[in-house]
Every structure is written in structure tokens, then in C-alpha cells.
LOKOLLO-671016 format. One record per residue (C-alpha): x, y, z; residue in three letters. Coordinates in steps of 0.05 Angstrom, whole numbers, padded with zeros to 5 digits, always signed. Layout:
% residues N
XYZALA
...
//
This chain:
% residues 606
+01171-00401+02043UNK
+01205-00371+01976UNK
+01211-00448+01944UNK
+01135-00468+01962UNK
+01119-00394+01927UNK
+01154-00407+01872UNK
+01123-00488+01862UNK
+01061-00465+01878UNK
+01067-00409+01817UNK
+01101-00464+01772UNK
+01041-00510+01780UNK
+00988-00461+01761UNK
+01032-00448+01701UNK
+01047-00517+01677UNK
+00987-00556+01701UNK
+00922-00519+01686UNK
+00856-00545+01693UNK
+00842-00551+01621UNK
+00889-00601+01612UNK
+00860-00657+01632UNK
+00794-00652+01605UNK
+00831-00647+01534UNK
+00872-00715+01555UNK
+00816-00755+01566UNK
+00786-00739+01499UNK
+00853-00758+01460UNK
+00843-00828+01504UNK
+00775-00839+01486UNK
+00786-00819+01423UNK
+00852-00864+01413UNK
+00807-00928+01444UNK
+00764-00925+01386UNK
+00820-00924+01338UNK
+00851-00987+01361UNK
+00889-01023+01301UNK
+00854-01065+01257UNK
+00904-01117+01276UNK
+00881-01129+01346UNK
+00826-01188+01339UNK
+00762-01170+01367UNK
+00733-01187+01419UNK
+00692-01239+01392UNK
+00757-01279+01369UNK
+00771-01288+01447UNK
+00751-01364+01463UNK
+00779-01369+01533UNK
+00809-01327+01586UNK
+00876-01332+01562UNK
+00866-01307+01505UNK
+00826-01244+01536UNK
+00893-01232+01580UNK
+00941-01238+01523UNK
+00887-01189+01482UNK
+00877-01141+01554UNK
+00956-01138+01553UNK
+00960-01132+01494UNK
+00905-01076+01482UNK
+00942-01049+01554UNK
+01013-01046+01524UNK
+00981-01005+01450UNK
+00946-00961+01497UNK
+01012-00947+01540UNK
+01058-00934+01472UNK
+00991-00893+01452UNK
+00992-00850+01505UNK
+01073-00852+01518UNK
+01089-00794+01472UNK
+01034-00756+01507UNK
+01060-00767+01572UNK
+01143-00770+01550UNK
+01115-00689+01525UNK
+01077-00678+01590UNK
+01132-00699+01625UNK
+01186-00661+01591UNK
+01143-00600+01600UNK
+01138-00609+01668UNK
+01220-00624+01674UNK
+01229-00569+01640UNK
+01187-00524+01685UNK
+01218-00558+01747UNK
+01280-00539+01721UNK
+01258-00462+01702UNK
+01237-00460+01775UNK
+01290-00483+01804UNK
+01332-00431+01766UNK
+01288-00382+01787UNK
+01297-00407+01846UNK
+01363-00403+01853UNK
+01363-00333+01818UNK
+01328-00316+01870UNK
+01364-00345+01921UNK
+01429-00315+01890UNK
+01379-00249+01885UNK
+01371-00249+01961UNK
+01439-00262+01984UNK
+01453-00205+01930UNK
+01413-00157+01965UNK
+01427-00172+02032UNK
+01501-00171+02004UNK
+01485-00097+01973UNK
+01455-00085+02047UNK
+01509-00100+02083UNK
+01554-00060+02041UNK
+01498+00003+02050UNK
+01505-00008+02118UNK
+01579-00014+02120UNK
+01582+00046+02083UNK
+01531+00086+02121UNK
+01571+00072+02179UNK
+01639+00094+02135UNK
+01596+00153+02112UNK
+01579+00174+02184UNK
+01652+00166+02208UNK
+01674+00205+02152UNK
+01625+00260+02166UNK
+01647+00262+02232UNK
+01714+00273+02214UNK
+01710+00321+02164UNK
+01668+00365+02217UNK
+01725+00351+02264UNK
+01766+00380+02217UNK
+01727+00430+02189UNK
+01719+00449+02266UNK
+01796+00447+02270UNK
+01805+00488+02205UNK
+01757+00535+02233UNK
+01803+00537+02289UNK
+01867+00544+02257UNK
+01835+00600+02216UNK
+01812+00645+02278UNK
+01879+00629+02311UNK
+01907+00665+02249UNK
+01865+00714+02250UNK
+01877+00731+02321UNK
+01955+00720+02315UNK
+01959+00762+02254UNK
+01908+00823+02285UNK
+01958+00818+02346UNK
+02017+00816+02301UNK
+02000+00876+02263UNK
+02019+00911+02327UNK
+02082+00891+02340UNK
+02102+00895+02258UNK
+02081+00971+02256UNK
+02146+00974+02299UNK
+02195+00970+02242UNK
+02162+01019+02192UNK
+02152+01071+02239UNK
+02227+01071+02261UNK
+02253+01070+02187UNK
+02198+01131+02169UNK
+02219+01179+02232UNK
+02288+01168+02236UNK
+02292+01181+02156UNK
+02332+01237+02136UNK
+02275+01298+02130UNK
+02220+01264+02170UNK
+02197+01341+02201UNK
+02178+01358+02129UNK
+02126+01308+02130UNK
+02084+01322+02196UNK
+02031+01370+02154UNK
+02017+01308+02111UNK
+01940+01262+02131UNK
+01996+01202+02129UNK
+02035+01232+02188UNK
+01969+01241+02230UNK
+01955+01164+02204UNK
+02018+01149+02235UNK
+02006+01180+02308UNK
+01947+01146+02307UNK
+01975+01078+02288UNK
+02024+01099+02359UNK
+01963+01114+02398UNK
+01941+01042+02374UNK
+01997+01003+02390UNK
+02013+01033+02454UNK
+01935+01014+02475UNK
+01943+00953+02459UNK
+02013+00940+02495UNK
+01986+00973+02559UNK
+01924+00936+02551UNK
+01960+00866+02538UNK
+02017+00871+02593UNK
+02016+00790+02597UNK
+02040+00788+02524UNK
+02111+00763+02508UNK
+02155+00819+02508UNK
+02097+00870+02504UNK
+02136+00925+02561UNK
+02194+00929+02508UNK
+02148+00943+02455UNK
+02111+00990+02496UNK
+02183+01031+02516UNK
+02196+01027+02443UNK
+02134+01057+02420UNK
+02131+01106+02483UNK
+02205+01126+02448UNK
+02173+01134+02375UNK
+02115+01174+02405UNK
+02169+01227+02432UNK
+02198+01228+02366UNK
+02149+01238+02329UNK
+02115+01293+02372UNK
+02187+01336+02383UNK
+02181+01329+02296UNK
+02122+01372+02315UNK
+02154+01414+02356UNK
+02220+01426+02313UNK
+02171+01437+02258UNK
+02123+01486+02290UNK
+02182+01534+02316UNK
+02216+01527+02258UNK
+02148+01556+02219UNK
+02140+01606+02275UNK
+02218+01631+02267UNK
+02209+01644+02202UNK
+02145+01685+02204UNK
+02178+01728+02262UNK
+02248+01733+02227UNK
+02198+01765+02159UNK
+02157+01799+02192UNK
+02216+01841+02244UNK
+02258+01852+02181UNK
+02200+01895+02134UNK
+02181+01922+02211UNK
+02258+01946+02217UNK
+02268+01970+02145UNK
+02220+02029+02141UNK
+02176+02064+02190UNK
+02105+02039+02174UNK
+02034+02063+02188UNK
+01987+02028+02230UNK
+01949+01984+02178UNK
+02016+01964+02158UNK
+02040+01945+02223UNK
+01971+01918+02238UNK
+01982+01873+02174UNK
+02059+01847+02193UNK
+02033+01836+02270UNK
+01970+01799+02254UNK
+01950+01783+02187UNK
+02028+01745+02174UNK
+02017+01709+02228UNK
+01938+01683+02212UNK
+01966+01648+02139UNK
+02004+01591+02166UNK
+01968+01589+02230UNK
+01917+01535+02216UNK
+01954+01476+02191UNK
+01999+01492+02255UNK
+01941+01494+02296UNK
+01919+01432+02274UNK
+02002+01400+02284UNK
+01995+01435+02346UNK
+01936+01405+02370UNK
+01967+01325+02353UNK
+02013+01336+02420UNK
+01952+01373+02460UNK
+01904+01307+02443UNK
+01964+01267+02474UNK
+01986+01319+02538UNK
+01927+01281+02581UNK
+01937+01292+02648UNK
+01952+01227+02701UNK
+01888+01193+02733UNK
+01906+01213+02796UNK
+01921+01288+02802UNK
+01951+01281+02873UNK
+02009+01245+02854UNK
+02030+01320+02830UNK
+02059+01287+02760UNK
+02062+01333+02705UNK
+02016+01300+02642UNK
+02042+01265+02600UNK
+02085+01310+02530UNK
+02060+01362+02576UNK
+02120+01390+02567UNK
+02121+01394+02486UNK
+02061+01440+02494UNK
+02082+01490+02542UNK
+02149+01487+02497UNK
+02098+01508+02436UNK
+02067+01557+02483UNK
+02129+01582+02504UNK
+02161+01593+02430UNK
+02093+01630+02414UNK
+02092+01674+02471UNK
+02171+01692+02463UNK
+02157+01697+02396UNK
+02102+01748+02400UNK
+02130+01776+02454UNK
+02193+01812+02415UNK
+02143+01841+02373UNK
+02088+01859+02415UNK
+02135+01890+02469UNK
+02172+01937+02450UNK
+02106+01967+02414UNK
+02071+01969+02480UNK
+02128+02000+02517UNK
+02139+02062+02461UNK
+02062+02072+02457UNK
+02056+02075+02540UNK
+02118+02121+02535UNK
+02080+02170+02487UNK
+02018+02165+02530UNK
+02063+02172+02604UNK
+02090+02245+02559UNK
+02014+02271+02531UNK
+01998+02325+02556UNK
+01929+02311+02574UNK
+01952+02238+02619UNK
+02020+02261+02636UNK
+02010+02294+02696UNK
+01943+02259+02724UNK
+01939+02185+02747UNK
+01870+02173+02730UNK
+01878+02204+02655UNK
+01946+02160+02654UNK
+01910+02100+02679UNK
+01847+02107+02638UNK
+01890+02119+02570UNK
+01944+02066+02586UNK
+01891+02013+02602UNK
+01841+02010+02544UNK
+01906+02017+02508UNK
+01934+01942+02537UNK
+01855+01927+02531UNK
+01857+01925+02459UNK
+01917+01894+02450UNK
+01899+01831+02486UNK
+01831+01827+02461UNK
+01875+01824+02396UNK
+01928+01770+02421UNK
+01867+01735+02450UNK
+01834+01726+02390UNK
+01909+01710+02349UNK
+01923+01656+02403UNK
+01851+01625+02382UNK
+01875+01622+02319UNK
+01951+01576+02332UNK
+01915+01539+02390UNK
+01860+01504+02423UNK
+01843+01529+02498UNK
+01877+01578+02532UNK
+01933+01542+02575UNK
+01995+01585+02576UNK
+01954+01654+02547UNK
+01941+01686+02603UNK
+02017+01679+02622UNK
+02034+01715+02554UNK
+01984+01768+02568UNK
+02005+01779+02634UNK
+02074+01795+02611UNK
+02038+01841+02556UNK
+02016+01878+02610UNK
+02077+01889+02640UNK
+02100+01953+02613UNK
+02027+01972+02644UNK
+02049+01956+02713UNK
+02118+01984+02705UNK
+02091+02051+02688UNK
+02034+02046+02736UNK
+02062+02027+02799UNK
+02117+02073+02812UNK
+02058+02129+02797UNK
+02018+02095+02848UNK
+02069+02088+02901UNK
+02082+02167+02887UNK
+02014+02188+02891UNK
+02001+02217+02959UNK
+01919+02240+02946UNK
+01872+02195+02969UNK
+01827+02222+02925UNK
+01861+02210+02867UNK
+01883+02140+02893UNK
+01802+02123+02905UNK
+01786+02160+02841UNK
+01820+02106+02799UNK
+01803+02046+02846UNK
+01729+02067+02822UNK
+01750+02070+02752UNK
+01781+01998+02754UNK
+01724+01967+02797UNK
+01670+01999+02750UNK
+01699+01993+02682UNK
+01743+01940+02687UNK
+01732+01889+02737UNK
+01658+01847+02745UNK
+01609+01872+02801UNK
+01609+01825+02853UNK
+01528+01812+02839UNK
+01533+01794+02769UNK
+01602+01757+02776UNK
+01561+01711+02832UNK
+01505+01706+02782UNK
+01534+01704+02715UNK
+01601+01664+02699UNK
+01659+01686+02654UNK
+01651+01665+02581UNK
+01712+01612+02565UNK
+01706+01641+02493UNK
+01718+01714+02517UNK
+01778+01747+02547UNK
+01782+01756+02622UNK
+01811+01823+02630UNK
+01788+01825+02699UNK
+01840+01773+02725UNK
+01903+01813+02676UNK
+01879+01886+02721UNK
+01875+01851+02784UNK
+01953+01865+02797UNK
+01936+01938+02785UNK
+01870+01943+02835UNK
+01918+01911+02891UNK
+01975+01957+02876UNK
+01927+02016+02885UNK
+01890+01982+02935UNK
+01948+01971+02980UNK
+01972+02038+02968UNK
+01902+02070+02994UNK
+01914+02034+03053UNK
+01974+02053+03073UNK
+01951+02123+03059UNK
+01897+02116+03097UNK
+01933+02087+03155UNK
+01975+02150+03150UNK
+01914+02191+03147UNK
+01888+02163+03207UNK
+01954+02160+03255UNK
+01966+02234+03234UNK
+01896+02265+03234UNK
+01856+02232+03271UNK
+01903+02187+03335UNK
+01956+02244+03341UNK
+01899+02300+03339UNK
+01913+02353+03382UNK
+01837+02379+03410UNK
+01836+02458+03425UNK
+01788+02491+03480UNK
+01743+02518+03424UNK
+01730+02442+03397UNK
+01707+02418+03457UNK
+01663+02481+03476UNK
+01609+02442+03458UNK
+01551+02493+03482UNK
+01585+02555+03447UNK
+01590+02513+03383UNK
+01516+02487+03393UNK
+01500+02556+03407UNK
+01528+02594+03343UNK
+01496+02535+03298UNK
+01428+02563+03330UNK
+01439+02629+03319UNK
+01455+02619+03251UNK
+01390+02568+03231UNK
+01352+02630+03272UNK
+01380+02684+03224UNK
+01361+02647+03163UNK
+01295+02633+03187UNK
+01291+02715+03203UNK
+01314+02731+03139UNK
+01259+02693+03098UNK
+01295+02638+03065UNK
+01265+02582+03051UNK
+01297+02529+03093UNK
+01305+02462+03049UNK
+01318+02389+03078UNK
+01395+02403+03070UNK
+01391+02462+03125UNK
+01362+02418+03186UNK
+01403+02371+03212UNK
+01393+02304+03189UNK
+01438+02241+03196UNK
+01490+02232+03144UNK
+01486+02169+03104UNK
+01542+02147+03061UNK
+01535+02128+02988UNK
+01514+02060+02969UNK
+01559+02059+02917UNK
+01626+02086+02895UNK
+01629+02160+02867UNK
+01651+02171+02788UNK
+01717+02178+02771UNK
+01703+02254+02744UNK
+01710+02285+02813UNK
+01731+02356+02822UNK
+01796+02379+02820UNK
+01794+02418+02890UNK
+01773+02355+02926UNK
+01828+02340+02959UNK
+01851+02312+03027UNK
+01822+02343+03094UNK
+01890+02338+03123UNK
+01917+02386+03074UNK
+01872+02441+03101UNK
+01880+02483+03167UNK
+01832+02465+03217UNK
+01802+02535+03212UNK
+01791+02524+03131UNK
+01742+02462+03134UNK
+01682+02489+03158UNK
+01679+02531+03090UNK
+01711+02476+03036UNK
+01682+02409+03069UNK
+01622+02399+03011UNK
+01676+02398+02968UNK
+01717+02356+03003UNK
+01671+02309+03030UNK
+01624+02288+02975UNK
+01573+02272+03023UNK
+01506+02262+03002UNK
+01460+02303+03068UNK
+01486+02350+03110UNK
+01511+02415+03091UNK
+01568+02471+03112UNK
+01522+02488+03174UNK
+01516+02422+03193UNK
+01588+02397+03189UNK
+01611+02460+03223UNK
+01583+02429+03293UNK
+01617+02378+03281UNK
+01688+02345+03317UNK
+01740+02357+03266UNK
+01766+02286+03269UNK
+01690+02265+03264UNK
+01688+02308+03193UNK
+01761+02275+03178UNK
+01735+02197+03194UNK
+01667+02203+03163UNK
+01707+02238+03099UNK
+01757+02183+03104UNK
+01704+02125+03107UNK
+01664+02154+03054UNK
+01714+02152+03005UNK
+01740+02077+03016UNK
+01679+02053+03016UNK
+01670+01992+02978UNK
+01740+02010+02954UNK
+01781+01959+02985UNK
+01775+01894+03005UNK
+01760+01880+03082UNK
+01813+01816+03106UNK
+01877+01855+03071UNK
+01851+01932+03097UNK
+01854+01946+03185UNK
+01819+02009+03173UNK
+01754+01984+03145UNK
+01686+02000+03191UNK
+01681+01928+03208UNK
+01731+01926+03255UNK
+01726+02009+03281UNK
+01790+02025+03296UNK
+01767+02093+03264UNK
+01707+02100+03308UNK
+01760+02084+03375UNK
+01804+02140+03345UNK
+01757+02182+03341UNK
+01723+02176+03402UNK
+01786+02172+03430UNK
+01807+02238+03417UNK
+01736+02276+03424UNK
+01749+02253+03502UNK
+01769+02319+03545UNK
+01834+02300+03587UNK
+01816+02273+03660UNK
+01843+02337+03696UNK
+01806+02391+03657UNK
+01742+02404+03682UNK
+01671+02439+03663UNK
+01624+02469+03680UNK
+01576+02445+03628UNK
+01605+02376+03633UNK
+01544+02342+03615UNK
+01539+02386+03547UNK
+01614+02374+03522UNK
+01613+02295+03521UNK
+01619+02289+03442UNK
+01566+02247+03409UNK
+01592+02179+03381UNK
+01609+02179+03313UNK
+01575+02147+03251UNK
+01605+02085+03234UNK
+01584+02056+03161UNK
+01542+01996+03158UNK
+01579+01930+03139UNK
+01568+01927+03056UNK
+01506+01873+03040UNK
+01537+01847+02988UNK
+01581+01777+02986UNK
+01654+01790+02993UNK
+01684+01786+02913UNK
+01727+01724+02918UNK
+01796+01747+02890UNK
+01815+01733+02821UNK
+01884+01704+02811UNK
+01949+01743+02811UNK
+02007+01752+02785UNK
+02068+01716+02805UNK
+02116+01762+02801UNK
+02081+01820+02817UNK
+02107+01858+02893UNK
+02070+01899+02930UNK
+02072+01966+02930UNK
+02116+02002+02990UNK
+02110+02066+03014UNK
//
């Protein structure tokens, strides 16, 4: 197809129409320029003659028109042979290309192979590079091991634990002990994990040492000025508080590096202590000791004045009242000092509790000598109502965690006095009321119902006025305890002759209703019950207290002993069977659940 292309091309190049025509008019022209030579035609006598002149003319016509055709035919050698070499460039062309496209397609192919393997290793690389990412992320954990040794078992490591680097460090543990427990499956990751468990406890007993140390030395300045000199109060106030508030945030903040890391177990019934639980209640401990010297001996000499004033010596309730808001004060203070070294309040009530000791000590053996129930009730009332929550609000509103709770450091002291009311009571009861002896003139019911007449006749008589107080109504007791400022002359019934309470018993009884003329129909150990009820009233609590209305032992006792014996008889039998007593309602209000108590607190004996 390519050679007839290129012959056809080569004759339209070397054989054009033209050249012909031009040909025939060098032949014509040539025929009438035949040589003079030649004889004409005329000279021709026979046929030979015309033959040897037709050859003749033949052979001067071929050498005329040789030179044209020698040309012709040299021009169209020549473009045979340009042909053919373009031909064969051609030819040579081709296989050149498809040469040049076998090599593009060889090296396509080599191309594609060699992309393929340069993503296979790029994809490898990639590989390799994540693998050293991830080997040296992991590593990083188990090369912090060598650092941290060398920087906490250096000579003076507890000097540095105030420094950011230190914290940096703890955290670094927290780290790598997260990522041991969390990678158990990891060569040798429980050794690393005991190691760094080891460093941990190191580093947080460096915060310990450190944090007693500091506190030693702020006790050991401030007890030598307080032992030099006698000092005033803002003085004192100054070495027992404001010493101790300079240093007390950068330890707080030391302090609080072992509370982050005293997290107790996941399962609280195993009964495992949490974890450098122990650290803390050691920082605890050194506080409270520390404190404690001070604070102490400064509560036991100021009780000691207040147990010798004149105005609390002799009387409980003074005693109590001084000697309380006293110990108030000072661990509203230590409240707000302990806010100040630590976060939360674990161990603080501890410390205050042995604060108030000195309270107790002087308290109790008052209580336990106290023999007045009034006196005894007088400063139950004072603790319930100035001390302690009411049982409504302490249902409705909750203690702030931000303020103190007094309420739970008094408790010890409301049980003491409760438990010592009992037993007086008890006493009161087995000696007034169960071993009563009745006379003839107590159970002469109609002369006693008789007199009272006469006398609400007389007054009527007279012309006075007879108020609600003068009839006989039915005694209610008060809905809530009585103030602490009671009279001085209110004292026990039992202390009275039998004879005497007719004339003393609206002191004595602080009852609300009836009057002398009222109570003076009354069974004496009626008067004595109803007195005795109306003063614990809401006093004590009912499970730990027998005598309480809600069981009525009182109202057996009493009715007990308002019975005649079985072989005296009367003659106005139906007219001396006493009336049963009043027994106080049950109280409305929820039973106060009890507020935690001291350890080491006993109870009060009689």
C-alpha cells in the first residue's frame, strides 16, 4: 500500500501532462529540419531506395530524439531511484517507529512495574515509620524508668517537691503506671509496673518527709516566742494562726499530690484501705499532733479559769454555756485553718474531737454529780436548742460540707447528760412514785373533792373574778422544751414533804393550765409523774430512755400505787377509785437519727 502511494506520487511528479504535448512539437518541429544531406524524396527511383531513405530518415529521427529520451529517461531513473529511497526511508521510518513503540511499550510496562514498587515501598516505608512511631511512643514509657530513679534517689531530692518539675514528674508516674496496667501483655510490663509502683512511694513519702518537716519547723517557732514571754491575745492569735497560714498553701497544694493519688479500691467490700491512703492520714496525723500541743494546753487553762469564775463555777448550765461557745470558737477557727493545709475534711473531725476533750473532761464528771433534774433538763434544752439542728429543719435542710458541724462534736455531751437524766429519772420514779407509801388522807377521795369545792365556793362568795386557770381544765404539756433561764427554786418534787407541794407545785411544775387549787386534788404521785414527764419531754431520745410515755411504765406506777390495798375497805368505794393519769401524747415529729459519736467516749455511771 505504502510503495503504490509512493509510485503513484512519483508519477504525478515526474510525468505531467504537459509533457507530452511539448514532445511532439520538438518532433514535428525536428521533421522539418531534416539535414540537407538526406536526398529528397523526389531522388527515390525505386523502393529500395525509399527503404534505405525510410531507414535512413528512421535512424536521424531516433539519434534526433535519443538525447531527448536518454534525458527523459535519466529523469525518470533518477526519480525511481528518489522513490525508492524514500521508500526505503520510509520503510526504515516505520520499522523506526514501531521500534520506538515497542520500546514505549516496554517502558510503560517498566514504568508501571516501577510504580508499583515504589508504592510498595512507599507503603512499607509508611509502615516502618508508624512502627517507629508506635515503638518509640511505647518506649518512652519504659525509658522514663531510668531518669526518675537517678532524680529521687539523688542526694536532696525532698528539696525539690515545691518545684512545677516535681509535679511534672508524678504525673509522668501516673502515666507510666496507666500504661503498664493498661498493657499487661507487654514484655516485662509487671516489672516495670512494681518498679514504678516503688518510685510512686518514693516520691510521695518525699512529700511527706517534706510536709512534716515544714510543719516541725513552724511549731518548734512558733512554741519557743509562745514560751519566752507571756503574750496577749492578738499575739497569741498571730503565733496560733497567722504563722501557720504563710507556708500553708504551697503545702496544701504538696499535700494535695498524695490526696489525688489515695483513690479508694473499686470495690469497697473487699475492706482494702485506698491506695497511699496511709501517707494522708500520716499528713493528717502530723497536723493534728502538731496543732494539738498548741491548741491543748490553751483549751485546758482557759476551761480551768472558766470551771473557777465565779459566775459558772458553781452552776452547770452557766459552766456548760461558757465552756461551749468557748470550744465553739475555737473549732470554727481550726475549721477554717484546716481549709487552709487541706482539701476535704477527712481526719478533721478526729482533731476536733480531741479539741473538745478537755470539754468532756470537765463536763462529765459535773454531769455525773449533778443530782437535779432540773438542772440536768435545763442544759439538755440548751444543747438541743442552741447547739444541735431541730429535727424538722435537719430532715429538710442538709448540713453545708463548707461549714462546720458542731452538732456531731456536742453529740458526746447531749448523751452524757442524756443518760444521766435517765438514770435520774429512773431513780425518781422507783423512789417517788413505785415505792410510794399512800396515807388515809390521799385516798379520801370525797373529803379532798369536798375541800376543793368549798374553796372554788368561797372565791366565788368573795367576788373574785374567777379566770380560766381557777376551773379545772385538763393539763396539756408543752409542745416544746422550756428555756434554759428557769427559776432557781424549781427544783425536784421529791425534795419536798408531801405536805409542802400543794403550795410550791407552780413553781415546780412549769405546767402550762392548772393552778395550786387544781393540783391540790390531785394523787401526789400523779403531780410527781405529770412533773416528771413534763420536764423530759422531748428531752431524750425514746429507744435508749424506759421511762418515756410510749411505753407507760409511769402511767402503771402510778396507777399502781393510787390502788387502795385489797383488805381496806370503804364506804364511798365508788368515789375513791383514782382517776387514770394523763399520759403525754407520742411527739409528731420523726425520730432525729443520731449523729455520730465518739469513739472513746464512756457513758456516764451513776
Amino acid at each position: 500500500m505504502r510503495q503504490q502511494a509512493a509510485g503513484q506520487r512519483s508519477r504525478r511528479q515526474t510525468a505531467p501532462s504537459g509533457r507530452a504535448l511539448e514532445q511532439k512539437v520538438k518532433e514535428a518541429t525536428q521533421l522539418e529540419t531534416i539535414p540537407d544531406d538526406v536526398d529528397s524524396v523526389t531522388d527515390i527511383r525505386n523502393e529500395l531506395e525509399f527503404a534505405q531513405w525510410y531507414n535512413e530518415v528512421e535512424e536521424s529521427l531516433l539519434e534526433a530524439s535519443y538525447d531527448e529520451y536518454q534525458a527523459c529517461l535519466q529523469e525518470l531513473q533518477m526519480s525511481k531511484s528518489h522513490l525508492d529511497s524514500l521508500l526505503t526511508d520510509t520503510s526504515s521510518t516505520l520499522d523506526l517507529l514501531t521500534s520506538l513503540s515497542n520500546d514505549f511499550r516496554a517502558v510503560e510496562s517498566q514504568t508501571s512495574q516501577f510504580r508499583k514498587q515504589c508504592e510498595g515501598l512507599l507503603s512499607a516505608q509508611k509502615h516502618d515509620s508508624d512502627l517507629a512511631e508506635d515503638i518509640q511512643e511505647n518506649l518512652q514509657y519504659y525509658d522514663f524508668l531510668d531518669p526518675a530513679s537517678r532524680r529521687l534517689n539523688a542526694p536532696g531530692a525532698g528539696n525539690t517537691v515545691r518545684g512545677k518539675e516535681f509535679s511534672d514528674m508524678l504525673r509522668r508516674l501516673d502515666e507510666c503506671l496507666d500504661y503498664m496496667e493498661t498493657h499487661p501483655d507487654q514484655k516485662e510490663a509487671g516489672v516495670y509496673r512494681s518498679r514504678y509502683r516503688l518510685l510512686m512511694t518514693r516520691a510521695l513519702t518525699l512529700i511527706r518527709t517534706h510536709f512534716v518537716s515544714s510543719l516541725r519547723d513552724v511549731y518548734a517557732d512558733a512554741s519557743k516566742k509562745i514560751a519566752d514571754k507571756q503574750l496577749n491575745d492578738t499575739t497569741m492569735s498571730t503565733l496560733l494562726y497567722a504563722k501557720f497560714r504563710v507556708g500553708a498553701p504551697e503545702l496544701k497544694q504538696i499535700g494535695l499530690e498524695i490526696q489525688k493519688r489515695a483513690v479508694p479500691p473499686l470495690d469497697p467490700d473487699q475492706g482494702t484501705e485506698a491506695e497511699y491512703q496511709s501517707l494522708l492520714n500520716e499528713l493528717h496525723a502530723n497536723y493534728a499532733a502538731t496543732r494539738g500541743k498548741l491548741i491543748i494546753p490553751l483549751v485546758y487553762k482557759n476551761l480551768n479559769d472558766l470551771a473557777q469564775s465565779p459566775t459558772s463555777s458553781q452552776d452547770l448550765v452557766s459552766f456548760a454555756r461558757a465552756s461551749i461557745s468557748y470550744i465553739r470558737g475555737v473549732c470554727l477557727d481550726e475549721f477554717e485553718l484546716w481549709g487552709e493545709w487541706f482539701h476535704g475534711h477527712g481526719g478533721l473531725y478526729d482533731f476536733l474531737e480531741t479539741i473538745c476533750e478537755p470539754l468532756y473532761d470537765h463536763l462529765r464528771p459535773r454531769i455525773i454529780h449533778e443530782d437535779k433534774i432540773v438542772k440536768l433538763c435545763q442544759l439538755c434544752t440548751l444543747l438541743q436548742t442552741r447547739y444541735l439542728l431541730d429535727q424538722d429543719e435537719d430532715i429538710e435542710q442538709q448540713v453545708d460540707a463548707n461549714q462546720l458541724d458542731f452538732p456531731a462534736l456536742i453529740q458526746p455531751a447531749l448523751e452524757d447528760v442524756q443518760t444521766r437524766l435517765v438514770f435520774r429519772a429512773q431513780a425518781f420514779l422507783r423512789d417517788e412514785i413505785e415505792r410510794y407509801k399512800p396515807r388515809p388522807e390521799d385516798l379520801d377521795y370525797p373529803a379532798r373533792n369536798k375541800q376543793f369545792s368549798i374553796s372554788v365556793t368561797e372565791g366565788q362568795i368573795s367576788g373574785r373574778k374567777i379566770t380560766s386557770t381557777d376551773t379545772p381544765t385538763t393539763t396539756t404539756l408543752p409542745t416544746r422544751p422550756k428555756s434554759t433561764t428557769k427559776p432557781s427554786n424549781d427544783s425536784d418534787p421529791s425534795s419536798t414533804n408531801p405536805e409542802d407541794t400543794t403550795t410550791t407545785a407552780a413553781t415546780k411544775w412549769d405546767l402550762e393550765s392548772p393552778t395550786t387549787q387544781d393540783q391540790s386534788g390531785w394523787y401526789p404521785t400523779l403531780r410527781k409523774a405529770i412533773w416528771l414527764l413534763s420536764r423530759i419531754y422531748r428531752l431524750v431520745n425514746v429507744h435508749p430512755t424506759p421511762i418515756l410515755p410510749h411505753n407507760q411504765p409511769t402511767y402503771k406506777l402510778t396507777y399502781k400505787q393510787t390502788s387502795p390495798p385489797s383488805s381496806t375497805t370503804s364506804p364511798t368505794k365508788s368515789c375513791t377509785k383514782p382517776r387514770p393519769p394523763y399520759t403525754a401524747p407520742a411527739p409528731s415529729c420523726a425520730q432525729k437519727p443520731p449523729l455520730p459519736t465518739r469513739t472513746s467516749s464512756s457513758s456516764a455511771t451513776s
